[in-house]
C-alpha positions as CSV (number, residue, x, y, z in Angstrom):
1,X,70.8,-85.6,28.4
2,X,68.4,-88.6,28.7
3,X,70.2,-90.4,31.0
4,X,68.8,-90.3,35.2
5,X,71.3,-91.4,37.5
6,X,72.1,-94.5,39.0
7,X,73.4,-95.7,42.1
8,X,73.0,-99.5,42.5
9,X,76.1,-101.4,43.0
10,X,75.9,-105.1,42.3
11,X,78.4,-108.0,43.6
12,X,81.0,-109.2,41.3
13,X,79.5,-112.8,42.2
14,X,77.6,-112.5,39.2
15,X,81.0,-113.1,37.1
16,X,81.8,-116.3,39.1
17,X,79.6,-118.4,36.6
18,X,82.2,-120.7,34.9
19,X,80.9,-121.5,31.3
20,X,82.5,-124.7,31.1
21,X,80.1,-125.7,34.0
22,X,76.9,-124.4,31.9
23,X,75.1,-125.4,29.2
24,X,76.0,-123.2,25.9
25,X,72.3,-122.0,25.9
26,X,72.3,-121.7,29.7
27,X,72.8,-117.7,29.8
28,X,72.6,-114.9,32.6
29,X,69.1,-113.6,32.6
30,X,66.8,-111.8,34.4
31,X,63.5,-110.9,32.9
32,X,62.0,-113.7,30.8
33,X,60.3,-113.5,27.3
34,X,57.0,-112.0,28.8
35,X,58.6,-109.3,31.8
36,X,58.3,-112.0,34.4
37,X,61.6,-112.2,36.9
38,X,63.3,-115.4,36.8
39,X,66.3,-114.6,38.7
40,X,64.9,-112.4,41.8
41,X,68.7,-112.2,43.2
42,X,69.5,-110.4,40.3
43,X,67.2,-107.7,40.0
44,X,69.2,-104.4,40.5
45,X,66.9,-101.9,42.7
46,X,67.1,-99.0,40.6
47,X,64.8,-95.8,40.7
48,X,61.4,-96.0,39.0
49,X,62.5,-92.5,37.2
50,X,65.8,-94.5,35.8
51,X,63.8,-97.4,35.0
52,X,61.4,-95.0,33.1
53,X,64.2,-93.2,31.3
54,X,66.0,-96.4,30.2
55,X,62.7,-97.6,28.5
56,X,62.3,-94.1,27.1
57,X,65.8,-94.5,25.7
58,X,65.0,-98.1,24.1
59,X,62.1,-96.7,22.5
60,X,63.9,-93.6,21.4
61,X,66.6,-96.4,19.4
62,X,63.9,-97.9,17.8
63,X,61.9,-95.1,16.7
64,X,65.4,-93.5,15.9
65,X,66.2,-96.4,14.0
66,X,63.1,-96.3,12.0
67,X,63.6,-92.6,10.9
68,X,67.3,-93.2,10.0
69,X,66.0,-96.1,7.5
70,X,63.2,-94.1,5.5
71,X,66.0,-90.8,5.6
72,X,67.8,-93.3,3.7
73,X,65.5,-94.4,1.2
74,X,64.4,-90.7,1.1
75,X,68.0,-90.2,-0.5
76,X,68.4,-87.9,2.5
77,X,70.6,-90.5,4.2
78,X,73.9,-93.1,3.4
79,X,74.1,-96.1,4.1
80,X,72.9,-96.8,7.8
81,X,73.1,-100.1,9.5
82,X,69.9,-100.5,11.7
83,X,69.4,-101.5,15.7
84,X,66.1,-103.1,15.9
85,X,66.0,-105.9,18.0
86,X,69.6,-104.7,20.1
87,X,68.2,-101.7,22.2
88,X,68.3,-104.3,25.7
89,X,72.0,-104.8,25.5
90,X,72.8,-101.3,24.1
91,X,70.9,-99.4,27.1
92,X,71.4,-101.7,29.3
93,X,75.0,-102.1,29.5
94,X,75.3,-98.6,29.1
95,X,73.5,-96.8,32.1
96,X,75.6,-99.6,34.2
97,X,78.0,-97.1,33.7
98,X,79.7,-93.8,35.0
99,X,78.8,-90.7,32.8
100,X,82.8,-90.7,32.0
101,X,83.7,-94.0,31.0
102,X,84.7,-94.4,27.7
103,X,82.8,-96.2,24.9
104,X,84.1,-97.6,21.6
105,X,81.8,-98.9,19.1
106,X,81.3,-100.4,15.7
107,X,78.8,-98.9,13.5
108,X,75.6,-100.3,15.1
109,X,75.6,-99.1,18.5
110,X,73.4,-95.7,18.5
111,X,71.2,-97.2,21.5
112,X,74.8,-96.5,23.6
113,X,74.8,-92.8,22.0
114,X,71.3,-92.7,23.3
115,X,72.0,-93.5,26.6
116,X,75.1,-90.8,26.7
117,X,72.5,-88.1,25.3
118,X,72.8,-88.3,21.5
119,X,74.1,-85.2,20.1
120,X,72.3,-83.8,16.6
121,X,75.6,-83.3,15.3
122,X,75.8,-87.3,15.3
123,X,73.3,-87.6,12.1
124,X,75.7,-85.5,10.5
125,X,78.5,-88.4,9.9
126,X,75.4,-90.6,8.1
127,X,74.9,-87.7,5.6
128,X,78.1,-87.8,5.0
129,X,80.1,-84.9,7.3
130,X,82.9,-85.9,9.3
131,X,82.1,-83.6,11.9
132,X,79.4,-85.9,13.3
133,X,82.3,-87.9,14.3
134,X,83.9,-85.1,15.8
135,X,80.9,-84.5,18.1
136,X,81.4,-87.8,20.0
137,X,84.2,-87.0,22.3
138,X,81.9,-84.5,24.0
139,X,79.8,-87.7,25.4
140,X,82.7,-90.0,26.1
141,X,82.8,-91.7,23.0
142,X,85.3,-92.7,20.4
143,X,84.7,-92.2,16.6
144,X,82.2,-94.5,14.6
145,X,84.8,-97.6,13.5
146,X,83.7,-99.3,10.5
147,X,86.8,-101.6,9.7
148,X,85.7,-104.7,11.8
149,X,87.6,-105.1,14.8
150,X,90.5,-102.8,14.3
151,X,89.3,-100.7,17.4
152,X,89.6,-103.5,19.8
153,X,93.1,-103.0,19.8
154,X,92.6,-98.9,20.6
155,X,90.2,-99.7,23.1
156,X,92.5,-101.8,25.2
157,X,95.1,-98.9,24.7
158,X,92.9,-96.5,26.2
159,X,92.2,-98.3,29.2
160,X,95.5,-99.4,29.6
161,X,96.7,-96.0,29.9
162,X,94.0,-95.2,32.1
163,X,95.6,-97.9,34.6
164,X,98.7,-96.5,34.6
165,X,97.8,-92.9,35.0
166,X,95.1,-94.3,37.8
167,X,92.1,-92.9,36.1
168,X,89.3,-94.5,37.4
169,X,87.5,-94.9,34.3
170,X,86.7,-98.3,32.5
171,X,87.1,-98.6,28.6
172,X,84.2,-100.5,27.2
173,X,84.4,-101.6,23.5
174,X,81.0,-102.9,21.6
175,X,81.4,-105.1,18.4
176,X,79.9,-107.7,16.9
177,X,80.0,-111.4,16.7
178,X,81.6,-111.2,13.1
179,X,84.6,-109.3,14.9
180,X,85.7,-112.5,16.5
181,X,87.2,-114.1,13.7
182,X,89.2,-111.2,13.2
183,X,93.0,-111.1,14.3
184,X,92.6,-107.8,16.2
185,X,89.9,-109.5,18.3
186,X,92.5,-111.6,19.2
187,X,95.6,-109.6,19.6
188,X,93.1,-107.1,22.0
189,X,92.5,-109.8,24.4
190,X,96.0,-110.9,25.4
191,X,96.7,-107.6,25.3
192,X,94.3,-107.1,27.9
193,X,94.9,-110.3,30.0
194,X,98.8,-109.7,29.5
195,X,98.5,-106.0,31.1
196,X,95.6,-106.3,32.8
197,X,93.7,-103.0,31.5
198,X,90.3,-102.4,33.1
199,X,88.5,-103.5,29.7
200,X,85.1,-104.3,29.0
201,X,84.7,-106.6,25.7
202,X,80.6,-106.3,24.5
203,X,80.2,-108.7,22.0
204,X,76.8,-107.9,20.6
205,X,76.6,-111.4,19.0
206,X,73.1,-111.0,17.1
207,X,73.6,-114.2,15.2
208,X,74.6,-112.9,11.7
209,X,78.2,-111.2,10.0
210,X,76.0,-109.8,7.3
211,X,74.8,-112.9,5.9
212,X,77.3,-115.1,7.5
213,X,75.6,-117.4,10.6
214,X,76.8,-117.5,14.2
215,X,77.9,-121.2,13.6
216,X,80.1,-120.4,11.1
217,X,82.1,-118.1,12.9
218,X,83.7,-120.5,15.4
219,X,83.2,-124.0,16.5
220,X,83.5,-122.6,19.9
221,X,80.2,-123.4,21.9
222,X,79.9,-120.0,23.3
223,X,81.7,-117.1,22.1
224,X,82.1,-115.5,25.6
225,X,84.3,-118.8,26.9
226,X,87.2,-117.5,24.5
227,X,88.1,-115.1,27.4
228,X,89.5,-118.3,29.4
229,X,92.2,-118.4,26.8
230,X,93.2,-115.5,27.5
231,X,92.9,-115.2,31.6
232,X,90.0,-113.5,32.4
233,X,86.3,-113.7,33.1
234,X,83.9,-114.2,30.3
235,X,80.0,-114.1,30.8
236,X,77.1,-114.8,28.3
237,X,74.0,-113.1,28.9
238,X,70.2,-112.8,27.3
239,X,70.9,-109.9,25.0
240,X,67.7,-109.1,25.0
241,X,66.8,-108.7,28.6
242,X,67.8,-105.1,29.6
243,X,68.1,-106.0,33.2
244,X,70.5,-108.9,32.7
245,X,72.9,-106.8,30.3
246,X,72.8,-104.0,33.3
247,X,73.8,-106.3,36.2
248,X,76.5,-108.2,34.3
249,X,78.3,-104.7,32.9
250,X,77.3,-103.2,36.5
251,X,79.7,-106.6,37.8
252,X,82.3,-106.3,34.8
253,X,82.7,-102.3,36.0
254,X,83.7,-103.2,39.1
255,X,85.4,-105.9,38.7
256,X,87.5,-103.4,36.1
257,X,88.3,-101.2,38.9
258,X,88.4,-103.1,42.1
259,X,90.6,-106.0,41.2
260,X,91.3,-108.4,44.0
261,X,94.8,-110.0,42.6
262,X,92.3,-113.7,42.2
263,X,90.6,-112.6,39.0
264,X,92.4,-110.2,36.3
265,X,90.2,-106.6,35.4
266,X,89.0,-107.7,31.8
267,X,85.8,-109.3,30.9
268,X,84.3,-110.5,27.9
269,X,80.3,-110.4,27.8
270,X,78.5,-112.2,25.1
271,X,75.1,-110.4,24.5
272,X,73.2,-112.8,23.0
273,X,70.5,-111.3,20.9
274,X,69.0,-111.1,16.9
275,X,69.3,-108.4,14.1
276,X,65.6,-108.0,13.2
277,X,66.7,-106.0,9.8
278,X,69.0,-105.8,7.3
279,X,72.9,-105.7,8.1
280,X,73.1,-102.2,6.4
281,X,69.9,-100.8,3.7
282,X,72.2,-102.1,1.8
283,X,71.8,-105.6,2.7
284,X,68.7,-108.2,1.6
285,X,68.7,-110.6,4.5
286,X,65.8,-112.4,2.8
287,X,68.5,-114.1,0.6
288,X,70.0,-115.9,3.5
289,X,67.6,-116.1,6.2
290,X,63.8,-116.9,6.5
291,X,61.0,-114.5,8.1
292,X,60.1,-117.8,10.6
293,X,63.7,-117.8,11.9
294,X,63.1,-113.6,12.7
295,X,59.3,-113.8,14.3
296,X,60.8,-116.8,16.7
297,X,63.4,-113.7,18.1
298,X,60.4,-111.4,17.7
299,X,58.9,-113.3,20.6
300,X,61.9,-112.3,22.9
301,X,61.4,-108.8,22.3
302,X,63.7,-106.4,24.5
303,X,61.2,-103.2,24.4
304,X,58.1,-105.6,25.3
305,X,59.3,-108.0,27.6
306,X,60.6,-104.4,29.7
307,X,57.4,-102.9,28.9
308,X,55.5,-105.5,30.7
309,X,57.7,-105.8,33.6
310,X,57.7,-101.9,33.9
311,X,53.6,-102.3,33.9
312,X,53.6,-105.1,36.2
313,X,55.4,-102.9,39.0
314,X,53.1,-99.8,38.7
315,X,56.5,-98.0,37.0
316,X,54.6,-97.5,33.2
317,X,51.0,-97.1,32.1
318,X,49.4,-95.6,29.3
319,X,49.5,-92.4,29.7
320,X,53.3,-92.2,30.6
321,X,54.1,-94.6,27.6
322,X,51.6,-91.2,25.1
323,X,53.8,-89.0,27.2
324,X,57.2,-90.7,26.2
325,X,56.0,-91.3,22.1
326,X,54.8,-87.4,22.0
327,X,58.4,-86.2,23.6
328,X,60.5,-88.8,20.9
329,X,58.9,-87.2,18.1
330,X,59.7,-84.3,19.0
331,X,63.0,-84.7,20.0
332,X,63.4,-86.7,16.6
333,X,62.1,-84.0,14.9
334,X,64.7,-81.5,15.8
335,X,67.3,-83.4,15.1
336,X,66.8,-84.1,11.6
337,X,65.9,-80.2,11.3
338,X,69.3,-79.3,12.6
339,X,71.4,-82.2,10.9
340,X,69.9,-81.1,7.4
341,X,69.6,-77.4,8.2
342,X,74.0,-77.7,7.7
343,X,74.8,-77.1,4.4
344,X,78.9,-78.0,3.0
345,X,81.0,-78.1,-0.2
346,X,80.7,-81.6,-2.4
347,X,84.6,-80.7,-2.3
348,X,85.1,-81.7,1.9
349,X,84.5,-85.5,0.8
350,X,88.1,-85.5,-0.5
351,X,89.9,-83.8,2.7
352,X,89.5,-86.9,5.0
353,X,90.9,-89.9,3.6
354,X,94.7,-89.4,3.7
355,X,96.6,-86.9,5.3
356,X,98.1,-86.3,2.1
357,X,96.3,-86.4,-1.1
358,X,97.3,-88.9,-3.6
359,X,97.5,-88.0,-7.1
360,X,94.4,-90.2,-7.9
361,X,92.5,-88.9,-5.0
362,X,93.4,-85.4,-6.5
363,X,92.3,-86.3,-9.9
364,X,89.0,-87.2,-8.9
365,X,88.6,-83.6,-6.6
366,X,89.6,-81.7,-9.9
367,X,87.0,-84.0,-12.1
368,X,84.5,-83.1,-9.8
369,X,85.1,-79.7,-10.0
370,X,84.9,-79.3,-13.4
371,X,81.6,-81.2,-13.8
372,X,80.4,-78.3,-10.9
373,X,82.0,-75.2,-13.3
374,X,80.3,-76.9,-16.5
375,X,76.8,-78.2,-15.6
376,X,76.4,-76.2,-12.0
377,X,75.2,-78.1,-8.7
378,X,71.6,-77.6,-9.5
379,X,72.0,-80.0,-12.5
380,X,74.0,-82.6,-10.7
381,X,71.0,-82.9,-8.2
382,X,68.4,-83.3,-10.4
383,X,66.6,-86.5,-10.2
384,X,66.6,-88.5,-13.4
């Protein structure tokens, strides 16, 4: 819906950076901290109208993002696990991509829903109806996963039957740096190196499992070097430089589908980037992290630092930037109109979580339906 198209084809030579060569901190970028181009071989010549549109989705995630937080604290919402600070590597990885590809994510991702054309029906599954789920196949997508990790292992099967059927799609997988330590992680690459399925690991490694630091997670020095264990290509790359994250998943696409026999199809790219907010609004990162440490990342904004390099080529002014705010308001709007115009029974909670009830699951529907017969709905929604 959002998305223009895209035609630029970049050489799988930016994959033959060998991280044990680099520094840890010595990552794939293009745009630095202010919009200025550091790595003019790197630049992909896209369209001024798909440049335009991908900072239009970037601002969309953030605004988006905002909304879904006071929805929440509205009561109008669940639980909602914010983007701010991820929108480069989100939309930029994703418009690298064919329209058909397939996308798995974790629960954090909507910048990648953004960039497919984000259906209403997707608020649904934050205010608690499955069928917001549902909606995501029609864009490509898998269901929201919020067990850590265990879709890495799906994603890999996806692909992998995608090789052998010779669908030329690529199966790209987003999770976060927490999902590393997991076993799944683990059993999805070999998996992937073993068969060699045209996979696309995106670790979005925004430097915090809830309130657990990146340091913690592995004494590795980069997280994207664990793919040499395993037989295939990993790249680390400034998160937060929508540019970078475009060329290096443009590369990894490729790559996916035009293996040469020298390097296997997979690749692991390490987004390096920062959570701005809370890990859910559930979260209160102020107990384990300190405002300095998040104005430092502030500095490396992903929706400034394109801004200004968007200005700097004639692409963006003022009035195109009104233009884009007035339209995202809009669009926001009608979402939320539609997602809370869709009304359903209290009852529909309990038809989801087993394929056959169990007798305490049934308890609890029966409870609740006795507290509806004795007090009404209108009295269990009252506000205390």
């Amino acid at each position: 819906m959002y998305r223009a198209s895209i035609g630029v084809v970049m050489s799988r030579d930016v994959l033959e950076c060998d991280l044990f060569d680099r520094a840890p901190d010595d990552r794939i970028r293009v745009l630095d901290a202010d919009g200025t181009v550091v790595a003019p071989e790197l630049e992909p010549d896209l369209e001024p109208e798909t440049l335009r549109s991908m900072y239009r989705d970037m601002r969309f995630s953030r605004r988006f993002d905002e909304r879904m937080i006071s929805l929440q604290r509205q009561g109008r919402l669940g639980t909602y696990s914010s983007l701010a600070g991820q929108e480069g590597s989100q939309i930029g990885s994703t418009y690298a991509l064919a329209d058909d590809d397939m996308l798995s994510f974790q629960y954090r991702e909507h910048g990648a829903l953004a960039a497919r054309g984000l259906p209403w029906e997707y608020l649904l599954y934050w205010m608690g109806h499955e069928d917001g789920n549902a909606a995501l196949a029609g864009i490509e997508v898998f269901p929201l996963n919020i067990s850590i990790a265990s879709h890495l292992p799906h994603a890999v099967g996806w692909s992998w039957a995608a090789k052998l059927s010779g669908d030329e799609r690529v199966g790209v997988v987003h999770f976060g740096d927490g999902s590393t330590s997991e076993g799944d992680f683990h059993e999805a690459m070999n998996f992937a190196g073993v068969f060699d399925t045209p996979t696309i690991f995106f670790c979005n490694n925004n430097q915090w499992a809830i309130s657990v630091p990146r340091e913690r997670q592995t004494a590795s020095a980069t997280i994207a070097q664990k793919a040499h264990a395993y037989g295939f290509t990993g790249v680390q790359v400034d998160g937060m430089d929508p540019l970078a994250t475009y060329v290096v998943t443009e590369a990894a696409r490729e790559n996916a589908l035009e293996a040469d026999g020298d390097r296997l199809r997979p690749t692991l790219i390490e987004a390096v980037q920062y959570r701005y907010g809370a890990h859910t609004t559930a979260d209160d990162p102020s107990v384990y992290r300190d405002d300095e440490e998040v104005e430092r990342w502030r500095e490396r904004d992903p929706i400034d630092r394109f801004e200004a390099y968007l200005r700097n080529n004639g692409v963006l002014d003022d009035d195109r930037i009104d233009a884009i705010e007035t339209e995202i308001e809009e669009t926001l709007e009608t979402l939320v109109e539609r997602a809370e115009g869709v009304g359903g029974d209290p009852s529909e909670m309990f038809e989801y979580t087993y394929a056959e009830p169990t007798s305490r699951l049934e308890d609890q529907r029966d409870y609740l339906e006795s507290l509806r017969e004795t007090h009404g709905d209108e009295a269990l929604l009252e506000d205390e």
